[in-house]
C-alpha positions as CSV (number, residue, x, y, z in Angstrom):
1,X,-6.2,12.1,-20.0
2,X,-8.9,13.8,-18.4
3,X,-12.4,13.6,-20.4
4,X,-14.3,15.9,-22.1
5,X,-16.1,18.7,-21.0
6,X,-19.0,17.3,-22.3
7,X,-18.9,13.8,-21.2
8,X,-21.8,14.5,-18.7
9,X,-20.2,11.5,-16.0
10,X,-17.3,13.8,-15.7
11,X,-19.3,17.1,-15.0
12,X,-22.0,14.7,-12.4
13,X,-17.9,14.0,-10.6
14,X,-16.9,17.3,-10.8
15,X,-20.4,18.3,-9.2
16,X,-20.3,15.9,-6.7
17,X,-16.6,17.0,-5.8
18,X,-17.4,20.8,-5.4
19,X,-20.1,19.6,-2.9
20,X,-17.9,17.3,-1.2
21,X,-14.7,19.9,-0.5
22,X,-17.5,22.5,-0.1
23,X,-18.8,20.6,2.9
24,X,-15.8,19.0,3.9
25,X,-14.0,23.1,4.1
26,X,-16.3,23.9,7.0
27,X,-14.1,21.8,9.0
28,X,-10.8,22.9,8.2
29,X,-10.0,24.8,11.0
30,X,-10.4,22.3,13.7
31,X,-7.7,21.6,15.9
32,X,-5.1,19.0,14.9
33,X,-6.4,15.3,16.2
34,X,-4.7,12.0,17.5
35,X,-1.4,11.1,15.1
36,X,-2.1,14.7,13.6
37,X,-1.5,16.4,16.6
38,X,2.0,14.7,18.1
39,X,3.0,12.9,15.4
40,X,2.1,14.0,11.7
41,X,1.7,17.8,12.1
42,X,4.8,18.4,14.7
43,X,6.7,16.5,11.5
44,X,5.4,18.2,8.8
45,X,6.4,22.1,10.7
46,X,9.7,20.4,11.1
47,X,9.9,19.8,7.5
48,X,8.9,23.2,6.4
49,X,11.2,24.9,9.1
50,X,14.7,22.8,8.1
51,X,13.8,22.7,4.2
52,X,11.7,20.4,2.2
53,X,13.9,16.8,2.0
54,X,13.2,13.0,1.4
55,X,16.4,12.3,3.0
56,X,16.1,10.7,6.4
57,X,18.0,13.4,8.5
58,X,16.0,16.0,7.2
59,X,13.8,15.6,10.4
60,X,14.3,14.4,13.9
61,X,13.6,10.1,13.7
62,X,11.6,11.3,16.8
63,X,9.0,12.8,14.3
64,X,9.3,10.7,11.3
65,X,8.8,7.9,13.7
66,X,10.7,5.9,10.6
67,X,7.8,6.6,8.7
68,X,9.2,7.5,4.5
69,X,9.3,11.1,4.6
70,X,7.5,11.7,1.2
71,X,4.5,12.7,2.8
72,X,5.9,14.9,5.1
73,X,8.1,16.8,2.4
74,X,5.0,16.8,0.3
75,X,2.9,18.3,3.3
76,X,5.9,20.5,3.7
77,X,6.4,21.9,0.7
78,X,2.8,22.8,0.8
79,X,3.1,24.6,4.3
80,X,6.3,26.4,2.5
81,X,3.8,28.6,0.3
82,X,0.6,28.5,2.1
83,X,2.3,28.3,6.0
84,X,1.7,25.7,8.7
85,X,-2.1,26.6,10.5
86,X,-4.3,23.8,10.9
87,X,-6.5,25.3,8.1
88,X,-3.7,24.9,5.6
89,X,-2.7,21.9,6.5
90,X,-6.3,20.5,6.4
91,X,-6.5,21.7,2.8
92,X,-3.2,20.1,1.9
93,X,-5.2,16.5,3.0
94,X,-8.6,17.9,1.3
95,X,-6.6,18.2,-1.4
96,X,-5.3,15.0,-1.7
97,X,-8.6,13.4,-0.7
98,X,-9.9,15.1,-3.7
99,X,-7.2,13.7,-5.8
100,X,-7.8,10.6,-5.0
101,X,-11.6,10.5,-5.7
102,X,-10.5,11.9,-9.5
103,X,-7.6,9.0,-9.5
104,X,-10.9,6.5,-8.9
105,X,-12.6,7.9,-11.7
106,X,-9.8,7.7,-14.2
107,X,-8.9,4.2,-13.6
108,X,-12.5,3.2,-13.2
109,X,-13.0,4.5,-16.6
110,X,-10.2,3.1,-18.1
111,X,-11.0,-0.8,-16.7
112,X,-14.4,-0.4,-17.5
113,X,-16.5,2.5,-18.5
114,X,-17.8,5.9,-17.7
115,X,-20.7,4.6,-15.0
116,X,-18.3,2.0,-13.2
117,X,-15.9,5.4,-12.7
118,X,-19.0,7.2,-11.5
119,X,-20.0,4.9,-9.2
120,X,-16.8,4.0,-7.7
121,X,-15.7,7.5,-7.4
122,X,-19.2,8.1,-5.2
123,X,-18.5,4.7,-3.8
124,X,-15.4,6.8,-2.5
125,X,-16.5,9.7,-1.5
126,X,-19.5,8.3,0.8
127,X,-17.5,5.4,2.2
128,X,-16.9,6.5,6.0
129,X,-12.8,5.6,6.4
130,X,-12.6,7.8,3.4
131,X,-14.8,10.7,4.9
132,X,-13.1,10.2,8.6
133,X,-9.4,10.9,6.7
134,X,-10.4,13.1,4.1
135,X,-9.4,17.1,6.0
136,X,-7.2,15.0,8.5
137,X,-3.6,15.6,8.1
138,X,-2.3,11.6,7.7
139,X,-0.7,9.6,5.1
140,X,-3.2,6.9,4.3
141,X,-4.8,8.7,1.3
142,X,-1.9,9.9,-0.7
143,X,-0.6,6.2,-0.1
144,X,-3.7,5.3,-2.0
145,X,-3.4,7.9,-4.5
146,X,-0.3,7.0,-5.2
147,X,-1.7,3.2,-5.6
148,X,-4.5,4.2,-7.6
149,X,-2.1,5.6,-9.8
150,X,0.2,3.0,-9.9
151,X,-2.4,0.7,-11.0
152,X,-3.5,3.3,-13.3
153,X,-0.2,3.4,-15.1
154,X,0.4,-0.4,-14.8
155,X,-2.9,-0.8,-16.9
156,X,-1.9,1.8,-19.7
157,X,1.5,-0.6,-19.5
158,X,3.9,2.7,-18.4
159,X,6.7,1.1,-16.8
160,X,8.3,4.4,-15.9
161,X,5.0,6.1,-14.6
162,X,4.4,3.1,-12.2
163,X,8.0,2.9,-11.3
164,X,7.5,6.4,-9.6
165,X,4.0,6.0,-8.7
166,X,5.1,2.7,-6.5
């Protein structure tokens, strides 16, 4: 469960997150880049043009590349309400990115305590893989949401929840 609004670690990450995606937007709008450009975004306006599908037919192999097609139905399922431009599809990874620095925080607090899920969420979000991938249209951070949350649910001993996370 998320904290109180008054726990004041919570409100310094929910600070530093509004500056982070506040900077981070100005740069939405760039032009896809490298795997975004002929592999991960050609894929994900397949996705949203043949219908949203985990199934492996749902796209060309050409595109999934044999990649798991989660994040591409994810990605297009997203593009199915806010459409397919770079900018939206930027925010659909910003999103994620964002996601994942609140995922840090929850299991950092529930290992250890409120200041080891501070610093490990800022540990996140000024670590330079993380910065590099965070409005960039590729898997690797909703892989490691997903972890975090596995782990998460593994700790709180939720079989179910880290069947699905995993």
């Amino acid at each position: 469960a998320l904290p109180l609004r008054r726990d004041r670690y919570f409100l310094t990450l929910l600070v530093l997150l509004a500056a982070f995606v506040g900077w981070r937007a100005q740069y939405l709008d760039i032009p896809f880049y490298w795997d975004e450009a002929w592999v991960y975004a050609p894929a994900v306006k397949a996705m949203e043009a043949n219908g949203v599908s985990i199934l492996p037919d749902a796209i060309a192999p050409s595109l999934s590349r044999g990649h798991p097609l989660l994040f591409h139905a994810l990605a297009g399922l997203w593009a199915t309400i806010f459409g397919t431009t770079a900018m939206s599809l930027h925010a659909f990874a910003l999103t994620i990115a964002a996601l994942l620095v609140l995922a840090v925080f929850i299991v950092g607090r529930t290992v250890a305590s409120s200041e080891v899920a501070l610093g490990a969420a800022a540990f996140v979000l000024t670590h330079e893989g993380f910065l590099a991938q965070s409005g960039l249209l590729l898997p690797e951070l909703l892989l490691a949401l997903f972890s975090v949350l596995a782990l998460h649910q593994f700790l709180l001993r939720k079989t179910l929840g880290y069947a699905v996370f995993s």
